[in-house]
N, C-alpha and C positions, 0 to 999 in steps of 0.2 A: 508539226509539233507532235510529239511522241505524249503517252499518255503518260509519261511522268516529270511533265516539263510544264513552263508555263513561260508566255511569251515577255509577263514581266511578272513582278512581286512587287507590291498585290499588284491582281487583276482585278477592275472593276466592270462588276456586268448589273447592266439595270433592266428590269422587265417591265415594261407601259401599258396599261390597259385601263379600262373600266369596274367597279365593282360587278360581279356574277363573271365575270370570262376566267377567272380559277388562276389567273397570274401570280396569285400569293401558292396556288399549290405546286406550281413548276419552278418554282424559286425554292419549293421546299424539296419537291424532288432533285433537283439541280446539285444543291446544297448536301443532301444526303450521299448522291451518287461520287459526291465528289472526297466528302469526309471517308467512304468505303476506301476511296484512292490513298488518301493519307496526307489527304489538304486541310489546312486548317481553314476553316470559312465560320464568316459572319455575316445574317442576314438583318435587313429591315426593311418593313411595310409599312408605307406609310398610304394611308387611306386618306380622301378626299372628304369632304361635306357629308356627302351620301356615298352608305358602302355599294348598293347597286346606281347603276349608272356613274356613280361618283368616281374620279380619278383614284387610278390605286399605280402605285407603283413600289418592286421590292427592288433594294437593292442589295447587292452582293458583293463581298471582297473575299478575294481566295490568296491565300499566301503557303508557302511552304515552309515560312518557318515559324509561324504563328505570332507573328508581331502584329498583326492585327490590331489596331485599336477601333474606334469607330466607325462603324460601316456607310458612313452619311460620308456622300461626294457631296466638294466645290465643283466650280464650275469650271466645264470641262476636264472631268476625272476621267468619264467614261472609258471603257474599252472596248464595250460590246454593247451594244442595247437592241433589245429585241421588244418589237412593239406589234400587243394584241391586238390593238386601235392604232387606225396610222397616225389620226392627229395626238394621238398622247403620245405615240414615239416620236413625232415630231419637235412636240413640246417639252420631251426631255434631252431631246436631240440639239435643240437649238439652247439649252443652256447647260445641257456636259457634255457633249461631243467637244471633238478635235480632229484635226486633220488627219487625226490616225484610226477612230472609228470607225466597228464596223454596224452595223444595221441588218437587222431581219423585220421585213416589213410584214402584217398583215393584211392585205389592202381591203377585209369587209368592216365600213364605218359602222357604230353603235351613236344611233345620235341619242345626246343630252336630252333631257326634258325642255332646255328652251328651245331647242330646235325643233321637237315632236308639236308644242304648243306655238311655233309659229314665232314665237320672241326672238330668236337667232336665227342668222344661216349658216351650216353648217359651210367650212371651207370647200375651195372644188379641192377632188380627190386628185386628178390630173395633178394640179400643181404644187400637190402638197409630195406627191410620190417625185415628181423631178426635182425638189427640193431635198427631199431626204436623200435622193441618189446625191444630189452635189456633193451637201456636206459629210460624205460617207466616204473614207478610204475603197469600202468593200461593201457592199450592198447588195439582201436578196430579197423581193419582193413576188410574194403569194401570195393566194389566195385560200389559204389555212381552212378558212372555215367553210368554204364551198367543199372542201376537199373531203372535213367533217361530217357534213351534210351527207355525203356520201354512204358515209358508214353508219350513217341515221341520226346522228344528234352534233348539234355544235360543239356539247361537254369535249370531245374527242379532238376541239381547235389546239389546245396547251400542248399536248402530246405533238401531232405532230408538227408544230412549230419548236418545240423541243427536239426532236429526227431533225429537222433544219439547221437548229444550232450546233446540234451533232457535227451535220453532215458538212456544216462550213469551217469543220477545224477550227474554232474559236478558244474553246477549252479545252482541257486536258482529260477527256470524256470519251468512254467508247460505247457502242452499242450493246456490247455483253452487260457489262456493267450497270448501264441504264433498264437491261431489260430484270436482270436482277431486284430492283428497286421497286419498279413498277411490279411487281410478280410480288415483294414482298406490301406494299403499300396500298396497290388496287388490286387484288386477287379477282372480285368479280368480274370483272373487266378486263382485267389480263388479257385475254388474247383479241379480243378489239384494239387495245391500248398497245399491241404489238404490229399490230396493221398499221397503227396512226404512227407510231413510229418511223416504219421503214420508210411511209410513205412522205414523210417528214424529209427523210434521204433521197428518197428520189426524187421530190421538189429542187432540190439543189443541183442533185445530177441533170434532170430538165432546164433548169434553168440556164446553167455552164454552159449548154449547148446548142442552145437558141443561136 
């Protein structure tokens, strides 16, 4: 896909996470980087109960000719979902995926409160990540926030699961461009957030190759 093409109109991309993992600001980054392009997009965030820990998920319609009307998917609109937490990408997975989805997995859980206090168990991680491969066209599963960790703070997960979505060709998105946004958007951070980046890309070049 060339970066001025899109593989349908609209494209819908949904991002799954929990409240605190910043999934509403890579939807906003996403969105920006892509308007620079000369897409028309529309976003929506919809929060859960609770904004931390709570479900949050944004979603995204990009079109090129601005017909856009409501950015709210039925079921199975998806075209792309990229999940902070695997059981939320799971959970948006199994009611808007299609046989033509693609999936970016993070595989570190964030358990709920009923989980921490003992009232739930959380799902096993094992069979929730073979599940998401099934119903996934295309499927890349990391481990983002270890990768985070790395470069000292988890804050630094969105970015490079962002490099990931980059780097699977999903949207009509390139690294110059993204690095543009981020340079205008996070300045302090800039050149950390350029590290989480690439390293974003090379999770995917790693993975291809496994």
């Amino acid at each position: 896909m060339s970066a001025r093409e899109l593989s349908k109109d609209p494209l819908n991309v949904v991002i799954a996470g929990v409240g605190g993992q910043g999934n509403v600001l890579m939807s906003f980054l996403i969105g920006s980087a892509l308007v620079r392009k000369g897409y028309f997009v529309t976003i929506f965030d919809n929060y859960g109960a609770s904004q931390r820990l709570g479900a949050v998920a944004s979603y995204i319609k990009i079109s090129q000719g601005g017909s856009n009307a409501s950015p709210l998917l039925h079921e199975g609109d998806a075209d792309v979902i990229v999940g902070m937490e695997p059981i939320e990408l799971l959970r948006n997975l199994t009611r808007f995926g299609n046989p033509e989805v693609i999936t970016i997995a993070n595989t570190r859980p964030v358990y709920p409160i009923g989980v921490i206090t003992g009232e739930v168990e959380y799902p096993d991680l094992d069979k929730a990540i073979e599940t998401i491969r099934s119903l996934s066209a295309r499927s890349w599963i990391v481990n983002a926030t270890e990768e985070a960790l790395k470069l000292g703070d988890t804050i630094y997960t969105n970015v490079i699961l962002l490099g990931t979505l980059l780097g699977s060709n999903s949207l009509p998105l390139d690294k110059e461009t993204m690095e543009e946004i981020l340079k205008e958007e996070l300045p302090k951070v800039f050149d950390t957030n350029i590290v989480a980046l690439q390293r974003g890309l090379d999770l995917v070049r790693d993975t291809m190759n496994e």
